[in-house]
Steps between C-alpha positions, in 0.01 A plus 500: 500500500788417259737484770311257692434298209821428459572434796243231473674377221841488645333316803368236272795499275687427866280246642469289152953522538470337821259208411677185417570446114331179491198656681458726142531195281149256387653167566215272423626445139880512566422231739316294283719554219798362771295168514457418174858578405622250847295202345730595167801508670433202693395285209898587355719174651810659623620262719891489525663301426513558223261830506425643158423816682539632142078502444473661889736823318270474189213541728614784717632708218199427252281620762708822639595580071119514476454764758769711372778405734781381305635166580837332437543063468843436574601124433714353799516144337318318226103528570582696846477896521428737711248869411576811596283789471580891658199755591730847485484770805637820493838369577543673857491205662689139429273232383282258618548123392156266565697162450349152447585163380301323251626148517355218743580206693346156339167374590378140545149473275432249690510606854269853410126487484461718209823514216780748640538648181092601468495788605100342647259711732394306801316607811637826463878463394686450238710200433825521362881406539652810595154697696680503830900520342465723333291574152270663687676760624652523175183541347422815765811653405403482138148643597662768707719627176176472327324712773794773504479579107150469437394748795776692422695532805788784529820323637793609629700167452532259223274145597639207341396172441696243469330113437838302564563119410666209716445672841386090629849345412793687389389882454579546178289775370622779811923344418380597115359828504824611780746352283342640150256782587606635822458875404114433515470401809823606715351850542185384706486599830240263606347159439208308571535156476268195603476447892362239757137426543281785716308194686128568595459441861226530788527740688519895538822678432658451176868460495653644154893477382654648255630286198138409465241706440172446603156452343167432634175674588318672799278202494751289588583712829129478568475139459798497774732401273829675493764503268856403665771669294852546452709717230778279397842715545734194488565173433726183682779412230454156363814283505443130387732276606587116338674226709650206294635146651632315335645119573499149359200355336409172551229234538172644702489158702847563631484753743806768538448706785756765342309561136402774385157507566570427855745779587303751291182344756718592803595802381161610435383431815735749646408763257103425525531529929739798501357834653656793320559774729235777578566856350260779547549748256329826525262471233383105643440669832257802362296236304420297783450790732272630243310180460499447905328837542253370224453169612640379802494854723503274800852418415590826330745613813713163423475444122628879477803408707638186287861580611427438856224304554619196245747421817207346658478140350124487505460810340781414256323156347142664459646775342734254246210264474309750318602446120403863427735625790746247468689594136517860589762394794726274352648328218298208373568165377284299276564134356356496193664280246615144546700299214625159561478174235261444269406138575446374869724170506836736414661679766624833257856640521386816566148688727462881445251712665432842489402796758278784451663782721390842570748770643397789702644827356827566632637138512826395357438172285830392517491492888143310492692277251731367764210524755346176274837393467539400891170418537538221228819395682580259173808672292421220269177646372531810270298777578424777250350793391262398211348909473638867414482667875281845442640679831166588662425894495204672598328848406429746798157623638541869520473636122235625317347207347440345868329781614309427224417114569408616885257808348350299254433193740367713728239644220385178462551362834440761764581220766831347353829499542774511263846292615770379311576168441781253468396208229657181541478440155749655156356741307698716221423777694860415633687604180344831434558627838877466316417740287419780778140425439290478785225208453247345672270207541138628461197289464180740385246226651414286743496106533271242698753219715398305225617687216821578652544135498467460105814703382730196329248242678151363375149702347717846495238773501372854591215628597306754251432721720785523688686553216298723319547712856893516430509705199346862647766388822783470300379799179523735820843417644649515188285832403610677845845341469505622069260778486595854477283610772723303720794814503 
């Protein structure tokens, strides 16, 4: 009888070890709690410039200090700092480093319904500057530290926050705590870092990546909704370019063919029409084989074959015509700044304009450089670099933390698939893979098409629910990723 009730108990003891953390855990106040605390943090004006991300570290460390998890402000510039707080494992594995940004891009009052800085509850989301990019994934990875201590979860790696300030212009809360506190965060072996928008989509196969983690419910399969992820393992390299002409000024009812406006015109035109050439990189061709099984499995034979089937010219301009598809082949070319007089009857002695381009990882600038270079064909108009060049870099799919994105995701998402994803856009992701750490875009919830519009646009927002559906996601990678159980 003993023996057997024992063996009961070890068979219990067993099957409660295999059960998902977050399946042990009441959430219904945590996520609650994580509501409340997002209209807070929303209601905090960050917007940079010039940012006063100071209150945003008050916040985060007032709220972790209370729970017992001690939390460190560190001032990057007057009113701007970034908080730090450290949950301690057992040291037998490197750390963990949950990183977010708590300043904002600026918001027009007057083009949002409600006031971006409200933090207001309307039809079931939450309005704020900053839901979609990225305080509220900030606010889960607070919640998550919150989760970790109170229901006392063994770990076998340090987690670290990190609430950084100055990620939307010049990133100077990560260049801060590398050049001034680099022991506390150059022994991490992983980070988790905001990633692109996990789109809700008809139909019935979910398509996951990793850089982004996924949240949403069963309902939402049932509903035939599914999720369409990706998990964001690098990024395209931004490198902003300025052109200047320059010439004579003169009277604006005198016409001079050769002014500067003119020639910069020309040159412009050559720049706006030029095709950059195609490049398919490895990690371009598995997301769009990945998404062709998901969606397109018609055309899954071709769209998995990029290398040989973009010969055909048909093929070629409905596959570049696709905005989605199109970045992850090539360089691209923006025009997005124009300068020229300030008054309309003056022809100005000099017409700049400036180019948002994105490299693909492995490109030499300087090369691309003289690529504009001929294409502008006028050695009278300067052309120059205007940003830093990050060299892209990327963080591979085969450790232990992406078996853990494609386990969890399929927890919650029997029918998904997990991919990884090129992002067109920077993230600072980029400098602390240059510290040997390997990081990764991961969003813990899903969007509707119109909330992934919002991010830096109009009536930014997130759904409650939704939201409130990221936190168990993203408390059990980082508790399977952290957790002692996990040796």
């Amino acid at each position: 009888m003993r023996r057997s009730l024992l063996s009961a108990i070890a068979l219990l003891l067993g099957s409660l070890a295999a059960m998902p953390v977050h399946a042990q855990v009441d959430w219904a106040n945590y996520q609650q709690r994580a509501v409340e605390l997002l209209q807070q943090y929303f209601r905090m004006d960050t917007s940079n410039p010039p940012g006063n991300e100071r209150r945003a570290a008050d916040f985060f460390c007032g709220l972790l200090n209370a729970e017992g998890i001690e939390c460190q402000i560190f001032d990057v510039a007057p009113d701007r700092a970034n908080a730090y707080a450290r949950l301690r494992g057992d040291g037998s594995k490197r750390p963990i480093i949950l990183l977010n940004h708590t300043d904002v891009v600026q918001a027009d009052a007057g083009q949002w319904s409600v006031p971006p800085f409200s933090g207001e509850i309307r039809n079931g989301s939450v309005y704020g500057r900053g839901a979609q990019d990225m305080k509220s994934e900030g606010m889960l990875q607070a919640m998550v530290m919150i989760a970790l201590k109170r229901e006392g979860i063994l770990l076998s790696r340090d987690v670290i926050f990190l609430a950084v300030a100055d990620e939307e212009v010049a990133a100077k809360g990560t260049e801060w705590m590398i050049a001034n506190q680099r022991g506390l965060i150059a022994d991490a072996e992983y980070l988790i870092n905001e990633g692109g928008e996990n789109l809700l989509k008809e139909g019935k196969a979910p398509f996951w990546g990793v850089d982004v983690i996924n949240e949403g419910g069963e309902n939402l399969l049932k509903e035939g909704k599914a999720p369409f992820w990706g998990v964001d393992v690098a990024e395209k390299a931004t490198y902003w370019l300025r052109l200047t002409a320059r010439g004579e000024a003169g009277h604006g009812s005198v016409p001079d063919p050769n002014s500067a406006p003119n020639r910069l015109a020309r040159a412009l035109a050559r720049v706006v029409d030029y095709q950059t050439p195609l490049r398919v990189l490895p990690i371009a061709q598995q997301q769009i084989c990945d998404e062709a099984h998901v969606a397109y499995p018609k055309e899954a034979n071709r769209l998995c074959r990029l290398k040989e089937n973009l010969r055909d010219a048909s093929f070629r301009k409905r596959v570049t015509e696709n905005p989605d598809w199109n970045y992850l082949l090539r360089n691209t070319i923006s025009l997005t700044v124009l300068r020229g007089g300030p008054q309309t009857n003056v022809i100005p002695s000099q017409a700049v304009a400036e180019l948002d381009v994105r490299l693909l990882p492995g490109e030499d600038p300087n090369q691309f450089l003289a690529e504009i270079r001929r294409v502008v064909a006028d050695e009278s108009i300067s052309i120059e670099p205007i940003t830093r060049l990050r060299v892209p870099n990327s963080s591979p799919v085969d450790n232990e933390l992406w078996q853990v994105f494609t386990e969890v995701v399929a927890r919650h998402y029997p029918e998904a698939r997990v991919s990884p994803r090129l992002i067109s856009s920077y993230t600072e992701n980029q400098i602390y893979r240059q510290l040997g750490i390997a990081a990764y875009g991961f969003c813990p919830f899903v969007s509707t098409e119109e909330e992934a519009q919002t991010p830096h646009g109009n009536d930014e927002r997130i759904g409650i629910v939704r939201f409130q559906r990221g936190l168990p996601l993203l408390f059990d990678v980082v508790a399977r990723i952290a957790g002692a159980q996990a040796q």
